[in-house]
C-alpha positions, 0 to 999 in steps of 0.5 A: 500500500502506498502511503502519501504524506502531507508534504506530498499532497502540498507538494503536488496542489502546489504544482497543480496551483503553479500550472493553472496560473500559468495557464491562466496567465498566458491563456487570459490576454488570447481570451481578452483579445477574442471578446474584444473581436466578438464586441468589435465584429457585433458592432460592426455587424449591426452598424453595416446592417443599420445602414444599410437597412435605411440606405435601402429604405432611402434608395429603393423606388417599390414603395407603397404608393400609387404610382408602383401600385399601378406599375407592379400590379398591372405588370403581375396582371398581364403575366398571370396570363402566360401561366398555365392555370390563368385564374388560378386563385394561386395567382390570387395567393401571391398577389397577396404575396406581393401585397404584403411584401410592399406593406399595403393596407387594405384599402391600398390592396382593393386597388392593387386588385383592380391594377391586377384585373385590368393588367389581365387585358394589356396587349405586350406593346401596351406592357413594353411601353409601361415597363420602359416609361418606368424604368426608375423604378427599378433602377436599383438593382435590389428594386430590379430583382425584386420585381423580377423574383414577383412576376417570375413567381406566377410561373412556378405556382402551379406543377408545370413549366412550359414553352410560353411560361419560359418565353415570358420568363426570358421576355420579363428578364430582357426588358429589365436589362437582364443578359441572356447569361444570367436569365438562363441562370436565374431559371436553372435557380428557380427549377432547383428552388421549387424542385422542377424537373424535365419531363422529355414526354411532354416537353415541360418541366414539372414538380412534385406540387400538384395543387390541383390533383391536391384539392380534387382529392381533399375535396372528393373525401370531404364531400364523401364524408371520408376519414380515419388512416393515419391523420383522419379525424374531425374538429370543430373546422367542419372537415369530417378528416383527409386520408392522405396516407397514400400520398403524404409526402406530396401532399404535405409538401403541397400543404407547406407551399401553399401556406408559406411554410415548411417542416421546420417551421415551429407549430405556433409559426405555422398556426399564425401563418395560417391564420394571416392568410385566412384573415388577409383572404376572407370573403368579408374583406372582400366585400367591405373593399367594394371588389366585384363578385368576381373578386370575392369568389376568389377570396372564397376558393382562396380561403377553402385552399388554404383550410384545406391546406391547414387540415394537413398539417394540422393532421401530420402534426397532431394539432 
């Protein structure tokens, strides 16, 4: 048995005491220069993003006022036409999109609306001239790729991509003076952003979105009364439950896009999205802003969408 005496065991807190110091001596001036990095680089950070954030705000054209209003939405108008599903209220969903992105009000939105139906109806001279006399606009590069990223949009809400989509996306890229170059490069990014792929025997690109297909099924099983599989059941919405077991994956992918979410969003991020969409597309509103009969029942068959899309993800999540 080893014995340890009482000198030893100072001895060796000694020693132990004499390397911590030393440690602590040449390690605390590397630990005092790296906090000072930290604070230097955080003040840094936030003083460059402040600035820019107001240079942004100084320098940017797309505001909401009247004059980008009529521009931008007549512009959406005219190229929700070259989609494939033309009165798609999906096309409606992103004028919304597009709402908020530029903060209009209500009532700001009601003439964005009508901005929208008339641009339906433009001839392409008529859009041509309309883009070249506003130039200003979008003379900034950050308001040029904005507008851009808004009309090049409409094209990828629905599953397919074809010839006309395309040529409008070429179309809309050279008039804001984009190069050849990096148009073709935008699109390969938009394919990859939303998943399309070529499909040789219809000569379209296409995903796995498939709104239409989405809603014929929910429907079908809400009208029959269907529920059950694994996220069937009821709740006070009045949807007797959708089984959509069989094509889950798709189907929930589908439900994510259509309300702006995706499976990492947080459950209560995921509720209050729902819940801006519902309250932004209700009939009701429609109908306080004076909009047509037309225009309401787009709010309508939006607002049954996006229930239909939130009965999904409350299902695979247990909500």
């Amino acid at each position: 048995m080893i014995r340890i005496s009482k000198n030893q065991i100072l001895l060796g807190c000694a020693i132990n005491a004499v390397i911590i110091g030393l440690v602590i001596y040449f390690l605390l001036p590397l630990i005092w220069y790296v906090l000072q990095f930290l604070v230097i680089a955080l003040f840094l950070g936030a003083l460059g993003y402040t600035v820019f954030t107001c240079w942004y705000k100084f320098f940017t054209k797309l505001k909401p006022v009247d004059p980008v209003i009529s521009f931008v939405f007549q512009i959406l108008g005219y190229y929700s036409t070259k989609c494939v599903n033309k009165n798609d209220s999906l096309n409606f969903k992103h004028l919304g999109d597009v709402a908020e992105g530029l903060n209009l009000s209500d009532h700001q939105f009601s003439t964005a609306v009508s901005y929208f139906n008339y641009g339906n109806n433009l001839t392409e001279s008529l859009v041509k001239q309309l883009i070249r006399d506003n130039k200003k606009l979008y003379s900034n590069p950050f308001d040029r790729r904005k507008l851009f990223d808004w009309v090049v949009q409409l094209f990828f809400s629905d599953s397919v991509v074809g010839q006309q989509q395309i040529d409008a996306f070429n179309q809309i890229g050279a008039l804001l003076g984009y190069s050849e170059e990096k148009i073709q490069y935008k699109f390969k990014v938009y394919l990859k952003k939303f998943r399309y792929f070529y499909d040789s025997n219809s000569g379209c690109y296409r995903n796995g979105f498939n709104f239409n297909e989405f809603f014929s099924r929910f429907y079908e099983q809400m009208r029959q009364g269907q529920s059950g599989g694994s996220y069937g059941g009821g709740d006070s919405s009045g949807y007797s439950g959708y089984d959509y077991t069989a094509n889950k994956q798709a189907d929930l992918a589908t439900a994510y896009r259509i309300l702006g979410i995706d499976e990492n969003t947080s459950d209560s991020d995921a509720k209050k999205a729902y819940l801006r969409l519902m309250n932004r597309y209700h009939p009701d509103k429609a109908a306080a802003r004076g909009l047509s009969e037309e225009d309401i029942e787009k709010y309508k068959d939006m607002t049954q969408k996006i229930q239909a899309a939130w009965q999904v993800v409350k299902q695979h999540r247990n909500l």
